[in-house]
C-alpha positions as CSV (number, residue, x, y, z in Angstrom):
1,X,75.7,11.1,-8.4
2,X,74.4,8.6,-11.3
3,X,75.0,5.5,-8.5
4,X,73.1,7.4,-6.0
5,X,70.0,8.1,-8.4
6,X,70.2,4.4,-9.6
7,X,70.4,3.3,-5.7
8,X,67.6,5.3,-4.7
9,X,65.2,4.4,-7.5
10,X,66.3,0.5,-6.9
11,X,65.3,0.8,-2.9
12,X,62.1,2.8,-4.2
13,X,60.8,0.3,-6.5
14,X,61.6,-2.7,-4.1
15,X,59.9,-1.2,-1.3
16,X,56.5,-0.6,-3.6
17,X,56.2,-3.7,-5.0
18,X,56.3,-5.1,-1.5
19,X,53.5,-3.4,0.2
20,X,50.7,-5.8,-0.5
21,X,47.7,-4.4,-2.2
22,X,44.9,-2.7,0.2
23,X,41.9,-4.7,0.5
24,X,38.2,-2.9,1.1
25,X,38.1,-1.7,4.5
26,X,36.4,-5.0,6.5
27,X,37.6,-7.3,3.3
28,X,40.6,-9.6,3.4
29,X,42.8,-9.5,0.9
30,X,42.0,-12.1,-1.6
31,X,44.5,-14.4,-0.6
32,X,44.8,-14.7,2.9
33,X,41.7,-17.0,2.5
34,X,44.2,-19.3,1.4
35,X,45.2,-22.3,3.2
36,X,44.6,-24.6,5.7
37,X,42.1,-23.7,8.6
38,X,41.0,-26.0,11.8
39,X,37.4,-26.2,12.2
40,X,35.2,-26.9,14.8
41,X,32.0,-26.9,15.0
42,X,30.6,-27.1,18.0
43,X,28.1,-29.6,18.3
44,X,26.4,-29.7,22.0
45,X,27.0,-34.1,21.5
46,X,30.5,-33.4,20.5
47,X,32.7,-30.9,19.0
48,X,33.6,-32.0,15.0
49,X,36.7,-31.3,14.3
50,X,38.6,-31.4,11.0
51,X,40.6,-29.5,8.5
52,X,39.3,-26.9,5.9
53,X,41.3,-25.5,2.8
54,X,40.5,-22.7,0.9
55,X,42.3,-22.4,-2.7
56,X,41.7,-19.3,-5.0
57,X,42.1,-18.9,-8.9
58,X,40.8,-16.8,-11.5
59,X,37.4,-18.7,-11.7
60,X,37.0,-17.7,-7.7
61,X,37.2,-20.0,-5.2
62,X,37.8,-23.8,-4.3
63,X,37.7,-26.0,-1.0
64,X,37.9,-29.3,0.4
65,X,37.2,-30.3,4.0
66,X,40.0,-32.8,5.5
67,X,39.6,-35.9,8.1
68,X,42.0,-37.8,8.6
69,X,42.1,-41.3,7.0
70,X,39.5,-40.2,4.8
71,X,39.4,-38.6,1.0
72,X,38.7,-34.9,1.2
73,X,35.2,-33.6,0.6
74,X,35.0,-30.6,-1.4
75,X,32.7,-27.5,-0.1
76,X,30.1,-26.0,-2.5
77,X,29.3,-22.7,-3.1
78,X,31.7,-20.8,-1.8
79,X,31.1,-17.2,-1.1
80,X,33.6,-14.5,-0.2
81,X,32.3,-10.7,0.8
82,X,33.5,-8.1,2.7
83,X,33.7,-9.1,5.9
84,X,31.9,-12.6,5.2
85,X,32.5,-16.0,4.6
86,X,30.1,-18.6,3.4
87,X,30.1,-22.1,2.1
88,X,28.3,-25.2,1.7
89,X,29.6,-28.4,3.9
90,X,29.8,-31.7,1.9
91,X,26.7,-33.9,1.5
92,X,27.7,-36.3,4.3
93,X,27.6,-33.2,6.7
94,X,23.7,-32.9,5.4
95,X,25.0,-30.0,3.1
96,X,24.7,-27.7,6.2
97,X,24.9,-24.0,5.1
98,X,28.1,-22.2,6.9
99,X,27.7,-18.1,7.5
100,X,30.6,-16.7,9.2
101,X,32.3,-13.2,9.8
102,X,36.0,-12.7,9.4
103,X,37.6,-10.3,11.7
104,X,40.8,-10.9,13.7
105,X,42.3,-13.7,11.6
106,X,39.7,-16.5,12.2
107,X,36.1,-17.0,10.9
108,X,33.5,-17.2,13.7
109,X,30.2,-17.8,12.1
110,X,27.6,-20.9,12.3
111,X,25.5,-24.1,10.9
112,X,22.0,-24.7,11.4
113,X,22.0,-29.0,12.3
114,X,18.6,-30.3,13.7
115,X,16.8,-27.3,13.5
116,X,19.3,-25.6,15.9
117,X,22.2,-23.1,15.5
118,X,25.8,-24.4,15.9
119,X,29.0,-22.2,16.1
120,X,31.7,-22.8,14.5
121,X,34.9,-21.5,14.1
122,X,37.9,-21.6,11.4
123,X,41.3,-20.7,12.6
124,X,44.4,-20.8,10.8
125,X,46.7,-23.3,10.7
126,X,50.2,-22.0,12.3
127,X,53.3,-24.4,11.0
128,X,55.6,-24.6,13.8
129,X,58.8,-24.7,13.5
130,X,61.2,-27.8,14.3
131,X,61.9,-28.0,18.2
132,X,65.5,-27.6,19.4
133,X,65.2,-29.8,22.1
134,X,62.6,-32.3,23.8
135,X,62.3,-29.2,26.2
136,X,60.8,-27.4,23.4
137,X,58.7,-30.0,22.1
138,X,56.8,-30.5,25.3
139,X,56.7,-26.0,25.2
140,X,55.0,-26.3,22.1
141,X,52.9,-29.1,22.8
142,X,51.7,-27.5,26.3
143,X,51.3,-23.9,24.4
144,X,49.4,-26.0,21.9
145,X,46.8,-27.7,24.6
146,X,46.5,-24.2,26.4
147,X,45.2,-22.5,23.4
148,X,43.2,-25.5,21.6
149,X,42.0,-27.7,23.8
150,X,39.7,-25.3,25.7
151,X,37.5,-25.7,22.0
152,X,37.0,-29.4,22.4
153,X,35.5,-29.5,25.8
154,X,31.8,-31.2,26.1
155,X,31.0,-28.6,28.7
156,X,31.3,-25.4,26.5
157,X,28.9,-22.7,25.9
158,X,30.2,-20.8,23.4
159,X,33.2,-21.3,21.4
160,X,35.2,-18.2,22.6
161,X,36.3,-18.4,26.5
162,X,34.6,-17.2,29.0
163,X,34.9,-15.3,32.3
164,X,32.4,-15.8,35.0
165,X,30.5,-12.6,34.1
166,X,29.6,-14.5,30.8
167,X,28.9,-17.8,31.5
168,X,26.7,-19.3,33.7
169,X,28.1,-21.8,36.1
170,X,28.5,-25.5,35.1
C-alpha cells in the first residue's frame, strides 16, 4: 500500500510541475517570446529580410536584429502586452517604430518608412532536423520554398496569401 501512495504522489507531482504556467487570456507566456524570429518587412522596393531575437530576464526584455555578415543591432524599447508586441528598430533602420499583434505563433504588425505603413511579420524560427537522405534534403528544402518564399515576392500585396477574392489581379 505504502509503494502505491509513494507512486501515486510521485506521478502527481511530476505531472504538475509540467503543466506550464497559464498566461492572461490573449498574453503569451513570458517566454515563448524567446528566440529567434525571421522578419520581413515588406517594403513595396523590396522585402528586408533578417533575423530578430528576443531574450528575457528579470530586468524585462532584450533584442538584437541579425544580418548576416554584419554585428547584430540591438532593438530599443521593447514592449510586451497582452496580445502586443512593440519595439524600436536600430538607428540604421531610421529607428522605425514596430506595433504588432501576436496571435497564432507569429507577430503580424507594422512600420511607418516614408511616411507610409509597412507590414511586417515575425515568424519563428523552426530548427530542422538532420536529413536522412539527399531525398529529404531536397523535401525540406522544397517544403521550405513553398512556405517562405511566397513572402519575398516583389509583386505582393499583403504579407499573408491571398485568394482571388482578396487580391486584385497583378
Amino acid at each position: 500500500m505504502r509503494l502505491v501512495v509513494g507512486c501515486a504522489s510521485f506521478v502527481l507531482a511530476t505531472l504538475l510541475t509540467a503543466v506550464p504556467t497559464a498566461a492572461p487570456a490573449g498574453h503569451p507566456p513570458r517566454k515563448t517570446l524567446d528566440g529567434d524570429w525571421e522578419t520581413i518587412i515588406a517594403s513595396p522596393k523590396r522585402p528586408w529580410i533578417f533575423l530578430v531575437r528576443f531574450k528575457s530576464d528579470d530586468a524585462g526584455w532584450t533584442g538584437a536584429m541579425s544580418v548576416r555578415g554584419l554585428a547584430d543591432f540591438p532593438l530599443r524599447d521593447i514592449l510586451v502586452e497582452p496580445g502586443r508586441v512593440r519595439f524600436r528598430l536600430p538607428p540604421e533602420l531610421d529607428s522605425m517604430l514596430f506595433d504588432g499583434r501576436w496571435a497564432n505563433g507569429e507577430i503580424v504588425g507594422h512600420v511607418v518608412e516614408a511616411g507610409q505603413t509597412v507590414p511586417m511579420r515575425l515568424t519563428r524560427v523552426v530548427t530542422l532536423p538532420a536529413p536522412a537522405n539527399q531525398a529529404e534534403a531536397w523535401r525540406q528544402d522544397l517544403e521550405f520554398a513553398a512556405t517562405h518564399l511566397a513572402a519575398y515576392d516583389r509583386s505582393f500585396i499583403s504579407l499573408r496569401p491571398c485568394s482571388s477574392m482578396t487580391c486584385s489581379s497583378r
